[in-house]
C-alpha positions as CSV (number, residue, x, y, z in Angstrom):
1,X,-10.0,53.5,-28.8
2,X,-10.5,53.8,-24.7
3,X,-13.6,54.8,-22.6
4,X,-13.8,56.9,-19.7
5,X,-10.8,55.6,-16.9
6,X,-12.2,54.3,-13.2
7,X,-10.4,52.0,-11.5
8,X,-12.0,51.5,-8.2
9,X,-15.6,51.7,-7.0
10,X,-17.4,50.6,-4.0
11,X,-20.9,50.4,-6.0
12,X,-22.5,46.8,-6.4
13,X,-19.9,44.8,-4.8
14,X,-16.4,44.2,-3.3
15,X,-13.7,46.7,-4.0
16,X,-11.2,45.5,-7.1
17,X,-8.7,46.9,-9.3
18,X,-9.9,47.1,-13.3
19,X,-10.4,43.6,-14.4
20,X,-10.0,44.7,-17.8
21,X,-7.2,45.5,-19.6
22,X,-6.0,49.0,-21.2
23,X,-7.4,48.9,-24.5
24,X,-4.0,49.6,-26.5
25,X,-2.8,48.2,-29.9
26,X,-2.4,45.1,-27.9
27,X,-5.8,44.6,-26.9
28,X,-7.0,44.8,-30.6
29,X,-4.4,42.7,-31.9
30,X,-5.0,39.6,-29.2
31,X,-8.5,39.8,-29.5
32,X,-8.9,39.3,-33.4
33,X,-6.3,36.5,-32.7
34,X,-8.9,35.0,-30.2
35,X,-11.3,34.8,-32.4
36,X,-9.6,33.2,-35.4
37,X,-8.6,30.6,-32.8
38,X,-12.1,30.7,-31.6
39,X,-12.9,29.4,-35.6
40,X,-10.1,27.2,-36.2
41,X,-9.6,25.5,-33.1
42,X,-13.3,24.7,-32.6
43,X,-13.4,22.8,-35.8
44,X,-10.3,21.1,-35.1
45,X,-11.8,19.9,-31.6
46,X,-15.1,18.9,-33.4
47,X,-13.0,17.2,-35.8
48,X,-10.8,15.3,-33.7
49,X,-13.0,14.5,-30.8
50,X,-16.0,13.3,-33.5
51,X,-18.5,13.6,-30.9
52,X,-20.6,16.1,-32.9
53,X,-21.7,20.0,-32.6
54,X,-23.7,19.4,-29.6
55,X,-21.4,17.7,-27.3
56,X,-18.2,19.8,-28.4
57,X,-20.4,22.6,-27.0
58,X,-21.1,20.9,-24.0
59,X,-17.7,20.3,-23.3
60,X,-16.7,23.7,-24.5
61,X,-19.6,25.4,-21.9
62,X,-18.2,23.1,-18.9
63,X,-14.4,24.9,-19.7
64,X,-15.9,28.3,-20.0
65,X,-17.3,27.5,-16.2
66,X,-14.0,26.9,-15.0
67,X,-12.3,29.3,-16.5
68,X,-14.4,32.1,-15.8
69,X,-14.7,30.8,-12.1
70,X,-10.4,31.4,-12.4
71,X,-11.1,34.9,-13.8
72,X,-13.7,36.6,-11.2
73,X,-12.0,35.0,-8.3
74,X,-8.7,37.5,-9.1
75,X,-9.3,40.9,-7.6
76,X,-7.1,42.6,-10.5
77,X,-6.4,42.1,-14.2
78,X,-3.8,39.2,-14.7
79,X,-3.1,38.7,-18.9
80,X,-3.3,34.8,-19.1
81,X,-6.3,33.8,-17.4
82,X,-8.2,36.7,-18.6
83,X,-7.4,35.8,-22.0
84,X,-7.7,32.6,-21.8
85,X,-10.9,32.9,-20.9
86,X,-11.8,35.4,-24.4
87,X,-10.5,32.4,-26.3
88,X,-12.7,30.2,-24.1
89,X,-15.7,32.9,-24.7
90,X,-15.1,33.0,-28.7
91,X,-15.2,28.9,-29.3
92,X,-18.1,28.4,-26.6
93,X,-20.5,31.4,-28.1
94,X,-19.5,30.5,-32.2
95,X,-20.5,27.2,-31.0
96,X,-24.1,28.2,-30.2
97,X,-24.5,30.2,-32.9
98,X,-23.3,26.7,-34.8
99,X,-25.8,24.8,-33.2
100,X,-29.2,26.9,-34.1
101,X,-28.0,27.2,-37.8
102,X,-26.9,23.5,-38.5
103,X,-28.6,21.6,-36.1
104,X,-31.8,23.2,-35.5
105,X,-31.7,25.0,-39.2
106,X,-32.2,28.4,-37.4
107,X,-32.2,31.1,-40.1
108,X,-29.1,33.2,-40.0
109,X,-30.7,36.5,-40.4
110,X,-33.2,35.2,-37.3
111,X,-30.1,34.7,-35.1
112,X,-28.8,37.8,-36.3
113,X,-31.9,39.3,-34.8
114,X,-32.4,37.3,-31.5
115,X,-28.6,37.7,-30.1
116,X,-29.1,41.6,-31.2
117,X,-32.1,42.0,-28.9
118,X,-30.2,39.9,-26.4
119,X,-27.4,41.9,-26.6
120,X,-29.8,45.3,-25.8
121,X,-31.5,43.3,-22.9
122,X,-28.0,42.9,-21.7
123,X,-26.7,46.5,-22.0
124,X,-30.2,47.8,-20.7
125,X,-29.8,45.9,-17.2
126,X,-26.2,46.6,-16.9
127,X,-27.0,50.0,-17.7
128,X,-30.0,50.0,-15.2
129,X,-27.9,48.8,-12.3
130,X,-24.5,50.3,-12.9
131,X,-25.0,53.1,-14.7
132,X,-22.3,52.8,-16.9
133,X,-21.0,50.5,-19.9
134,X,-17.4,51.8,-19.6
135,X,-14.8,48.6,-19.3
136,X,-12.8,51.0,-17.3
137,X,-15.2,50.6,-14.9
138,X,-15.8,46.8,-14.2
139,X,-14.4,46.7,-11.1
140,X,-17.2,45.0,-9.2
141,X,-18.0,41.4,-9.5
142,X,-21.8,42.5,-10.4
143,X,-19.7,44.6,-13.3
144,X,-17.7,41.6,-14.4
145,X,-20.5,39.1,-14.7
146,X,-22.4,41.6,-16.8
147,X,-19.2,42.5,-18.6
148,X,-18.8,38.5,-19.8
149,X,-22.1,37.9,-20.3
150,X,-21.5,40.8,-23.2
151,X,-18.5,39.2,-24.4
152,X,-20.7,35.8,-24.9
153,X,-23.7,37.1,-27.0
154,X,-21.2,39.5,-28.9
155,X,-19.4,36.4,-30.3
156,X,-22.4,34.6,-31.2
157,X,-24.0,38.0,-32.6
158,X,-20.7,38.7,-34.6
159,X,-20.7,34.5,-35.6
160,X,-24.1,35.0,-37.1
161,X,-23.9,38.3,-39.0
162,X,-20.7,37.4,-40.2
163,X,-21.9,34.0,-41.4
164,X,-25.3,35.8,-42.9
165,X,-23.3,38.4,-44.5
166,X,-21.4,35.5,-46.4
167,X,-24.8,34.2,-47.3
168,X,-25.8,36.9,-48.7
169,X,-22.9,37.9,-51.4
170,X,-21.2,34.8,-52.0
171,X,-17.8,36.4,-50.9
172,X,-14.5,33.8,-50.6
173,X,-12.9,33.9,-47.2
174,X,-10.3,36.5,-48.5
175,X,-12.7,39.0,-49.9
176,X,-15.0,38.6,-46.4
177,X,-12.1,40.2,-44.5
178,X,-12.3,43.6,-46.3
179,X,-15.8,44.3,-44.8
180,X,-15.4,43.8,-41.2
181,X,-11.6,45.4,-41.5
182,X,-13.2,48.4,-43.4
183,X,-15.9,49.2,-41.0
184,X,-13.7,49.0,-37.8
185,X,-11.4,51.3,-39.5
186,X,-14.3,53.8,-40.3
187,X,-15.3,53.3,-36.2
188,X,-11.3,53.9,-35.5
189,X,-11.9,57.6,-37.5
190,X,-15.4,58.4,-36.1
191,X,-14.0,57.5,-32.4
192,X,-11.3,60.1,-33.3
193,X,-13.0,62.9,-34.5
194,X,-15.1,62.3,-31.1
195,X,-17.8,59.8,-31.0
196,X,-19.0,58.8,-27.7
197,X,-15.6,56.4,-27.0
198,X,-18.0,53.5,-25.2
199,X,-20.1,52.9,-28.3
200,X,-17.4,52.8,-30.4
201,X,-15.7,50.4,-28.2
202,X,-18.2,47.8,-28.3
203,X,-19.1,48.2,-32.1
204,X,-15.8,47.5,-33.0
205,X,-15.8,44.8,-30.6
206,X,-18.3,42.8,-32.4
207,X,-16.6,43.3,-35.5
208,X,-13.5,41.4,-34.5
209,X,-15.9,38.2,-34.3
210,X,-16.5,38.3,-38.2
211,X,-12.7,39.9,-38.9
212,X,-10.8,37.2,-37.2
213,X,-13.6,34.2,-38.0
214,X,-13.0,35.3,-42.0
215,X,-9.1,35.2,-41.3
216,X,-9.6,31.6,-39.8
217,X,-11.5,30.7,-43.0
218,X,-9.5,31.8,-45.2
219,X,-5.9,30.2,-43.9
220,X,-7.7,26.7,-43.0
221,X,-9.9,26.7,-46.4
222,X,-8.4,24.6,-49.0
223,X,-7.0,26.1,-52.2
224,X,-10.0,25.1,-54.8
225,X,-11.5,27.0,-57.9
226,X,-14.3,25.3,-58.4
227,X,-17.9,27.3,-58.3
228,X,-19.5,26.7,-54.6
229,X,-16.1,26.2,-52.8
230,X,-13.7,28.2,-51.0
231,X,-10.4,29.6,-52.1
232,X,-7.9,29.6,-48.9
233,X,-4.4,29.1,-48.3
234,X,-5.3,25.7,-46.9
235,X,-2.9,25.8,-43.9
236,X,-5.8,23.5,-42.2
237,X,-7.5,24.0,-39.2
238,X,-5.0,22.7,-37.0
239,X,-1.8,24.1,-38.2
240,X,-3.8,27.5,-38.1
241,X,-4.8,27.4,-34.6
242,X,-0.9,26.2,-33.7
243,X,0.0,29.4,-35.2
244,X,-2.8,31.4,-33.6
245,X,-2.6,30.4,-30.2
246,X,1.6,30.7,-30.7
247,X,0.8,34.3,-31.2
248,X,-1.5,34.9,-28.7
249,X,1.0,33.2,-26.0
250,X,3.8,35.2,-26.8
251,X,1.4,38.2,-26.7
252,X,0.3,37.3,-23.7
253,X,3.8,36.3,-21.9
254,X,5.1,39.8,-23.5
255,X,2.3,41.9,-21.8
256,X,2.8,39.9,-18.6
257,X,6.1,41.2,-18.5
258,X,5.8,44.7,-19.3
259,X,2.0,45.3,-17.9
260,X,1.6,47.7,-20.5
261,X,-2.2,47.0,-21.0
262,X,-2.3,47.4,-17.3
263,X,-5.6,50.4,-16.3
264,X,-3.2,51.6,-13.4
265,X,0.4,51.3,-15.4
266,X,-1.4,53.3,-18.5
267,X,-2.7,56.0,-16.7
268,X,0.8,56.8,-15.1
269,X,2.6,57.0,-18.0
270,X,-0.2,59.0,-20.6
271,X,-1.9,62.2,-20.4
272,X,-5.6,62.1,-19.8
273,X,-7.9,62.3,-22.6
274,X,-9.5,65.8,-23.1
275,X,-13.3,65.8,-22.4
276,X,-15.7,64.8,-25.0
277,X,-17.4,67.1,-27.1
278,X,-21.4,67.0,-26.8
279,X,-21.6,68.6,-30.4
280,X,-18.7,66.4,-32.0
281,X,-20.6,62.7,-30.4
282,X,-23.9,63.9,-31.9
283,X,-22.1,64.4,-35.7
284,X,-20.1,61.4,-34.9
285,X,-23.2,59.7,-34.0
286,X,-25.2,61.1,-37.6
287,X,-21.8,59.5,-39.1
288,X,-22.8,56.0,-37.7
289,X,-25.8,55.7,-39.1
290,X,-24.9,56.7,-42.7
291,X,-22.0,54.3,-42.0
292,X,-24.9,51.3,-40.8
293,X,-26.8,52.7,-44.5
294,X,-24.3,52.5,-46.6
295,X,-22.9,49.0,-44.9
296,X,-27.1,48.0,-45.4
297,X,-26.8,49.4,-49.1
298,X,-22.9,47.4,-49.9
299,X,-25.2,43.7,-49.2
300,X,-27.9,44.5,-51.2
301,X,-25.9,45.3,-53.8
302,X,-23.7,42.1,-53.4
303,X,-27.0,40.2,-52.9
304,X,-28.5,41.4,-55.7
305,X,-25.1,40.8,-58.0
306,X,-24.6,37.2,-60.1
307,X,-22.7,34.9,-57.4
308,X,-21.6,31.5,-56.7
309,X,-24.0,30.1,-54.0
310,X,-24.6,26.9,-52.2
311,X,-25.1,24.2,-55.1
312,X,-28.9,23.0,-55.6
313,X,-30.1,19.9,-54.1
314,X,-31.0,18.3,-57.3
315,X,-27.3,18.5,-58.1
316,X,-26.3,16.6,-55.8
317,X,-25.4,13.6,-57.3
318,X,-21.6,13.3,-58.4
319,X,-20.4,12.8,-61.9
320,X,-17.5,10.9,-61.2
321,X,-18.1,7.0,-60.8
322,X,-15.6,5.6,-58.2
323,X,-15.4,1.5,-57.3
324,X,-16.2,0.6,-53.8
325,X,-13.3,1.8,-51.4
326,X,-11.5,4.6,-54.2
327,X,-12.6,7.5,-52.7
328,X,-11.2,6.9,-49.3
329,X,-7.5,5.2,-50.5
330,X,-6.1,8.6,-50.2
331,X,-7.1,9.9,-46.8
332,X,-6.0,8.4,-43.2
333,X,-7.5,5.7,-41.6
334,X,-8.2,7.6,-38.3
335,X,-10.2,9.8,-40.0
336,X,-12.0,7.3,-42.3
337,X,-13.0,4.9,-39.6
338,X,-14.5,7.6,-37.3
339,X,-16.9,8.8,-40.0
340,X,-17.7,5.0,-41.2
341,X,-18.2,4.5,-37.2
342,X,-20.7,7.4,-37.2
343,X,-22.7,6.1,-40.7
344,X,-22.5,2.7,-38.7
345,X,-24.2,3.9,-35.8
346,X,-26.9,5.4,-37.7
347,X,-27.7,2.7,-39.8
348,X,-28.2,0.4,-36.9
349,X,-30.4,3.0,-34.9
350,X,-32.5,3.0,-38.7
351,X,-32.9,0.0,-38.6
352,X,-33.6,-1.1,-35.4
353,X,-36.5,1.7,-35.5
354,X,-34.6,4.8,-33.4
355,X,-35.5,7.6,-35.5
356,X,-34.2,10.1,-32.9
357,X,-30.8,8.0,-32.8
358,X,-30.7,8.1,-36.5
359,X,-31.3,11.6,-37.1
360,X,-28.4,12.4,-34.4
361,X,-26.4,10.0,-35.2
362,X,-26.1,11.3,-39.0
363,X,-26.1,15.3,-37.8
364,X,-22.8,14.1,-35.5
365,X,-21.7,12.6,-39.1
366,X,-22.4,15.6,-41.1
367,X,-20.7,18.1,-38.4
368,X,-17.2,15.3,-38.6
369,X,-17.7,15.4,-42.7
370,X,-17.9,19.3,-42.3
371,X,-14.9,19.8,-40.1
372,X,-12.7,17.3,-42.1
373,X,-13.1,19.4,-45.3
374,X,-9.9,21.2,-45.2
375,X,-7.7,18.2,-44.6
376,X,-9.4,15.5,-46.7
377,X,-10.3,17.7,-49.8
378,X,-6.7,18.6,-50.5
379,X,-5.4,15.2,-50.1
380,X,-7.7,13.8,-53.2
381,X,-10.2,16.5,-53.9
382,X,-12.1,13.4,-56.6
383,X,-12.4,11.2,-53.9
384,X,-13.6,14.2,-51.6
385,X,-16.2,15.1,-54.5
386,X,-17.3,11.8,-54.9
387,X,-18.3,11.1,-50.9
388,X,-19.4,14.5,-50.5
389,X,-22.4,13.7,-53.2
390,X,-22.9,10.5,-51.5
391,X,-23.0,12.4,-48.1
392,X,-25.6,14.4,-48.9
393,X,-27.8,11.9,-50.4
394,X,-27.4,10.4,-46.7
395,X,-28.4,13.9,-45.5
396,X,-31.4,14.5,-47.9
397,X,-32.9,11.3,-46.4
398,X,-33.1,12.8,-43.0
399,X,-33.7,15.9,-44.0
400,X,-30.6,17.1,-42.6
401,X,-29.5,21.0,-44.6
402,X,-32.6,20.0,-46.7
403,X,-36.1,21.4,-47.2
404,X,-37.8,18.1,-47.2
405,X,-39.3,16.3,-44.9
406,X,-37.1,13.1,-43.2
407,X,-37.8,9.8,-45.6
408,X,-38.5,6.6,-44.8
409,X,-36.0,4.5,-43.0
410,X,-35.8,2.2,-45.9
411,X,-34.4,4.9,-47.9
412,X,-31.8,5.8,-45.3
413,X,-30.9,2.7,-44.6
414,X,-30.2,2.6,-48.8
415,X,-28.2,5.2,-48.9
416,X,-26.3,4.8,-46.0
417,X,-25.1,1.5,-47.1
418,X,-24.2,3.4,-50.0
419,X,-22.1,5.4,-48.4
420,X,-20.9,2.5,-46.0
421,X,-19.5,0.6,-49.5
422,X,-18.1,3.7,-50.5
423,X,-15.7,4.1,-47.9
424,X,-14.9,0.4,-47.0
């Protein structure tokens, strides 16, 4: 789908050429590989850097700067920087969306809410100044900023549906990708027929958040039957990035070449679009909203059906009885040592009456635990079981993914020693 061609202006800033690209095959294909990298990679990064959600985003916000900075200083479209900078966009805004649901136990379906009235705010003023939403069009820096700014609150909109709509029906990985991938293909018809072409764009551009997260999800996510957990093809969260960001390079280095998804080299070699039809937007438009009903009426109905959810808190404790060091045997040391470091860290802040250092210390610990999942479960999924119980006793104590208030230290210094023994 494509929206109106402009490739110059003079309005609201310097002259440029379209600093977006054609939006061919190609554009649709790289971007849903962005955002599975934007999934995988980020937990693999959280993983391996173990400095917790927070500062991964930090770190992830300061490369966003600089790459963006890259981007609007070019005065035309060039493939790499410009799609280096999506992938940048996709970690940096699931990230945020991360943070308000697991650190600051932000409702999904409020997030869901907030970044969709950001996202109107954001449209409104770019509509108010340009007059225009058309990404043929963002040939000004004022256009650009507004055009990235979009980008951002689109992943972390897309992050938190998607992530709600999973909390909602229960769905595996697999299953999750049918939704997003059917409703993008019901936009694809509606945008033929004749809906308005910049709507469409950007409806199905949110949906490639959710599309391409669920893919991530469902290569990285180990292969397990067991009610509560995931059933992937548990290539892991690094070995699905490699692969990801292979594809998205040799994209890149073949569209560098031919400059196919260039505004200017497009237009030369295709016929202009025929005007639209008034009359066939306005039944497009009827054909949107029963789509947004029925897509309403699908999650209620998944809601409402018998599904596997999130295990109780009162089941938390594990069946299986392992002596001190059992669990761990199996997995490396690397990883072992970072998350005993973490316990460590919180146990002394407990004790030597830091609350606040407590509390973080054992979110960073949770997040590392979290993002760990698909390479330490496989490996000795008993041993996985049996830690993850003891994990979130640790949790419960702080009130960390738990209803309850935050216990005494007494009891979290308990159960972290617990945990400490368990993975000596």
């Amino acid at each position: 789908m494509t929206t109106t061609s402009e490739t110059r202006t003079r309005r609201g800033g310097r002259l440029m050429l379209n600093k977006v690209p054609e939006v061919t095959v190609w554009f649709w294909v790289i971007k849903i590989l962005c955002t599975t990298v934007g999934e995988s990679f980020a937990d693999w990064i959280n993983m391996k850097l173990g400095v917790g959600l927070v500062n991964t985003a930090w770190i992830f916000t300061a490369v966003f700067v600089v790459v963006l900075g890259v981007q609007l200083r070019l005065k035309r479209y060039v493939p790499f920087p410009y799609w280096l900078t999506v992938v940048v966009v996709s970690v940096t805004g699931t990230l945020y969306t991360d943070i308000l649901t697991d650190q600051l136990n932000v409702p999904l379906w409020i997030s869901s809410t907030v970044f969709s009235v950001l996202l109107a705010v954001v449209f409104g003023a770019w509509w108010l100044r340009e007059r225009t939403l058309s990404i043929h069009s963002v040939t000004t820096r004022s256009r650009e900023s507004f055009y990235w700014l979009t980008v951002l609150v689109t992943f972390a909109l897309g992050t938190a549906t998607g992530d709600w709509t999973l909390e909602l029906t229960g769905w595996s990985p697999g299953a999750s990708v049918l939704l997003p991938l059917g409703l993008i293909a019901a936009i694809t018809l509606l945008w033929r027929f004749g809906a308005n072409p910049v709507l469409s764009f950007w409806l199905a551009y949110i949906l490639t958040r959710p599309l391409g997260a669920n893919i991530g999800d469902w290569l990285a996510s180990p292969k397990t039957a067991q009610p509560g957990e995931p059933t992937g093809l548990a290539l892991g969260t690094f070995t699905t990035s490699l692969i990801f960001l292979g594809l998205i390079l040799a994209t890149v280095v073949y569209l560098t070449v031919t400059r196919s998804d260039v505004t200017e080299t497009y237009d030369a070699t295709h016929t202009p679009q025929i005007t639209a039809d008034p009359r066939k937007e306005r039944v497009a438009l009827a054909g949107f909203g029963l789509l947004a009903v029925a897509t309403v009426g699908l999650l209620v109905w998944a809601h409402g059906r018998p599904h596997v959810g999130p295990a109780p808190e009162e089941d938390a404790t594990s069946t299986v009885h392992l002596a001190p060091g059992q669990a761990v045997k199996k997995f490396p040391a690397t990883k072992v040592d970072a998350l005993r470091a973490l316990a460590s860290t919180s146990l002394k802040d407990a004790q030597a009456g830091n609350p606040t250092g407590a509390h973080a210390a054992a979110q960073s610990l949770r997040d590392l635990w979290d993002a760990d999942q698909a390479s330490l479960q496989p490996l000795d999924n008993t041993g996985w079981t049996f830690l993850d119980a003891q994990m979130d006793q640790v949790l419960k104590t702080f009130g960390i993914d738990h209803s309850n208030a935050p216990m005494p230290a007494a009891q979290q210094e308990a159960e972290l020693n617990t945990l400490l023994t368990d993975m000596r």
